[in-house]
C-alpha positions in Angstrom: -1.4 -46.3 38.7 -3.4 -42.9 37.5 -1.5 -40.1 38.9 -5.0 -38.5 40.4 -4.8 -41.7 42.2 -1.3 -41.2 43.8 -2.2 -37.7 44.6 -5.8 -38.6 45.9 -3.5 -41.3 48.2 -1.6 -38.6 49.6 -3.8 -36.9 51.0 -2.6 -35.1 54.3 0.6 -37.7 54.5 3.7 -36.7 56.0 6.6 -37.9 53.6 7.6 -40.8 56.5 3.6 -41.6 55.9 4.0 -41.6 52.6 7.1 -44.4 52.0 5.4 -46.7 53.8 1.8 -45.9 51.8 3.5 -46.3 48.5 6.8 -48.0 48.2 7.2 -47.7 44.6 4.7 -46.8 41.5 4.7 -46.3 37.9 2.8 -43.6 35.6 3.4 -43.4 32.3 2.6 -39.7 30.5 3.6 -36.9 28.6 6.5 -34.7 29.3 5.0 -31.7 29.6 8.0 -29.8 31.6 11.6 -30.0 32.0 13.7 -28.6 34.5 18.0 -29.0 34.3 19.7 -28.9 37.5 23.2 -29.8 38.4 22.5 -32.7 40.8 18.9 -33.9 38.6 16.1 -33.5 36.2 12.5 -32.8 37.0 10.2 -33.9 34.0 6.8 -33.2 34.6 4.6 -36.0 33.3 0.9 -35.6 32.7 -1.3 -38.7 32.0 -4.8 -37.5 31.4 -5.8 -37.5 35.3 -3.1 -35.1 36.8 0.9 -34.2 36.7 3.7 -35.2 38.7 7.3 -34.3 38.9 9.5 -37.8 38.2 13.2 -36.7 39.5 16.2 -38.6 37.7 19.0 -37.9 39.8 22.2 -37.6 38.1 25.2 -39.6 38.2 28.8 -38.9 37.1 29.7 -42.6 35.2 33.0 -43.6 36.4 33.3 -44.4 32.8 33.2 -40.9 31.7 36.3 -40.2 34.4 37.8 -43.5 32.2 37.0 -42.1 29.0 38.8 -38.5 30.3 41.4 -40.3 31.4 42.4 -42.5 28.3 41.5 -39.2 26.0 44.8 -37.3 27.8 46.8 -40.6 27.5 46.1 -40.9 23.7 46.8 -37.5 23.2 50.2 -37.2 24.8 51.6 -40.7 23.2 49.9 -39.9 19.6 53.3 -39.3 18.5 54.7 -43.0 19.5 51.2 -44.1 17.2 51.1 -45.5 13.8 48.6 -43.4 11.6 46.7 -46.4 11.4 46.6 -46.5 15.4 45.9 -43.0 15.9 42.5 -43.1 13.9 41.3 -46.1 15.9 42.1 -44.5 18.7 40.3 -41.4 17.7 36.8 -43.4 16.6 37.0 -45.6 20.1 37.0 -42.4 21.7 34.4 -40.9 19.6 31.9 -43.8 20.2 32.5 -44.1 24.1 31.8 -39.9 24.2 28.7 -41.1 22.6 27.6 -44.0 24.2 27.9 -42.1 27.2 25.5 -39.1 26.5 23.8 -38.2 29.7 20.2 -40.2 30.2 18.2 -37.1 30.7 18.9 -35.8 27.1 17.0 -38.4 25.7 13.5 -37.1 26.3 11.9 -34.1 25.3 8.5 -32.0 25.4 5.5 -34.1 23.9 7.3 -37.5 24.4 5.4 -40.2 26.6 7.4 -42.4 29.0 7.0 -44.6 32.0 8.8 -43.9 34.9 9.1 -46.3 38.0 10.2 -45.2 41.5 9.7 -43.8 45.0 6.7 -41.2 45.6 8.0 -38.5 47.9 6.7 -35.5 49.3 9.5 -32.7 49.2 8.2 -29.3 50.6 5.1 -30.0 50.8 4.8 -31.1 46.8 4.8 -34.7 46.0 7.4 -35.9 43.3 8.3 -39.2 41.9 11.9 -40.4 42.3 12.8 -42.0 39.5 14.0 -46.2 39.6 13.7 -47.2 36.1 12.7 -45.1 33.4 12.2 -45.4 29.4 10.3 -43.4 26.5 7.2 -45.5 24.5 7.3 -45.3 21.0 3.8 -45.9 19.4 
């Protein structure tokens, strides 16, 4: 769906009005903003015909608490480890860190994604709740 579309269908709508208008939608645009906040990201996504906020609400991983977790036991027993057992230890850890690098670093200005979710209005302003998201490489 074009976003002018979305916002043309929202015409007036209170946000109750609005869920059961449009359950769920997809656009697919440029970043053209970014906002950081504790709890969420806004990117602001412009596809030719307008721009809408797409909110990706974030989530702490319960396997970042894990990762935390094992990091403290590995250090305090890395004197009971072999050498050999103290670098595996050390690149396990290394590659979960990575593999768990928060979802919303991995756009940026002038990238074009697709975002699927839940239109809202929040004060007023309509916004996208973000379902499923990913960047298209062309």
């Amino acid at each position: 769906m074009f976003i002018c579309e979305v916002l043309k269908s929202l015409g007036g709508l209170t946000s109750v009005e609005v869920s059961r208008t449009i359950l769920k939608t997809q656009v697919m645009g440029m970043v053209t903003g970014i906002k950081k906040f504790p709890q969420s990201v806004i990117f602001c996504v412009d596809d030719g015909t307008g721009t809408l906020d797409c909110i990706l609400w974030l989530k702490e991983s319960p396997f970042l608490e894990k990762i935390f977790d094992l990091k403290k036991d590995v250090k305090s027993g890395m004197n009971t480890l072999s050498d050999e057992m103290k670098k595996c230890a050390r690149s396990l850890l290394q590659k979960a860190e990575m593999s768990s690098t928060g979802e919303e670093q991995q756009y940026s200005h002038g990238d074009i994604i697709s975002c699927l979710g839940n239109v809202k209005v929040y004060k007023g302003k309509p916004q996208l709740d973000i379902v499923h998201h990913c960047i298209l490489y062309l």
